[in-house]
N, C-alpha and C positions, 0 to 999 in steps of 0.2 A: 538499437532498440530504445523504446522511452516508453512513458507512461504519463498520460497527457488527462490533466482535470481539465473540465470544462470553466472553474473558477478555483482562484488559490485561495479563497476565504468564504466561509460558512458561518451561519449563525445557530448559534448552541441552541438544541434540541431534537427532537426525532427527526433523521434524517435517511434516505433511502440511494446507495452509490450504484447508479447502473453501470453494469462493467460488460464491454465489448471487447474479445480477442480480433485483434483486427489483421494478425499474421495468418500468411497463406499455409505453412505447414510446421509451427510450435505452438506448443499449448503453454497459456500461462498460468499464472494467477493475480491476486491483491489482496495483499495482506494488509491489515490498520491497524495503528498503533499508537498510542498517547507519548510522547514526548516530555521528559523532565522540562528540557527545554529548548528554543527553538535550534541551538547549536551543539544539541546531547551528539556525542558521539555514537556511531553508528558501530555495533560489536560482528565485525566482520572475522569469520573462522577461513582465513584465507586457503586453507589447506579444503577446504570444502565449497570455498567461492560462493560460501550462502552467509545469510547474519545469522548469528544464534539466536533466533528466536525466543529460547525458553529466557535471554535475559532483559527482552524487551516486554511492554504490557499489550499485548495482542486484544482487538477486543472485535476481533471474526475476519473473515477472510472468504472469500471467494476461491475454489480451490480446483484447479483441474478445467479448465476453461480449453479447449479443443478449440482449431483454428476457428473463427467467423461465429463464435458460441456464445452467449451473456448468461450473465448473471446479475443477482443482487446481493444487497449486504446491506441490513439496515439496523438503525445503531442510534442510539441519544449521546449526541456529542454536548460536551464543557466547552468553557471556553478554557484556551491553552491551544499548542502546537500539535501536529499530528503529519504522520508521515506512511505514505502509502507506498507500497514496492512489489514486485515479483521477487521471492524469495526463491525459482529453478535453479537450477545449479549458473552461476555466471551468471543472472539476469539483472542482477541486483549493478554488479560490478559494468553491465554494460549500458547501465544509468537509466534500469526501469525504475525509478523510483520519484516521489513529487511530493512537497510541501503544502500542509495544508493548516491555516490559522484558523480560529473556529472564536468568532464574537462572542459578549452576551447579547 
């Protein structure tokens, strides 16, 4: 599984994430989050195989995306790190997740 940007860097301001499920029969998601920084540890509830969320800064997500389905998610990015993932059970851990820097 992955989760694939079309670029690893952005420049800070209103920005619009088209998101494509492109699996033939699981649904995901993409959750975005701001990053202390760019090597913040990632707070994995390994008994849950998901990140805890509530101690990450979440700032929207795309949620419930059905095989071949899109979505958006638009958002005023800073500049600083950011980090995008499927948060399903295991999706995270089987490396849906990608880096993303964001300019002035």
């Amino acid at each position: 599984m992955t989760l694939a940007l079309d670029q690893s860097t952005a420049k800070a301001g209103e920005t619009v994430f088209a998101v494509h499920n492109d699996a033939m029969t699981e649904n995901h998601e993409m959750v975005l989050v701001k990053l202390k920084s760019a090597d913040q540890a990632m707070p994995l509830n390994k008994a849950k195989h998901r990140l805890d969320e509530k101690q990450l800064k979440s700032l929207g997500e795309v949620s419930d995306l059905k095989p071949g389905a899109d979505g958006t998610l638009k958002v005023k990015l800073v500049p600083g790190n950011y980090m995008l993932f499927c948060n399903i059970k295991g999706h995270y851990e089987a490396g849906m997740h990608a880096s993303l820097a964001v300019t002035e």
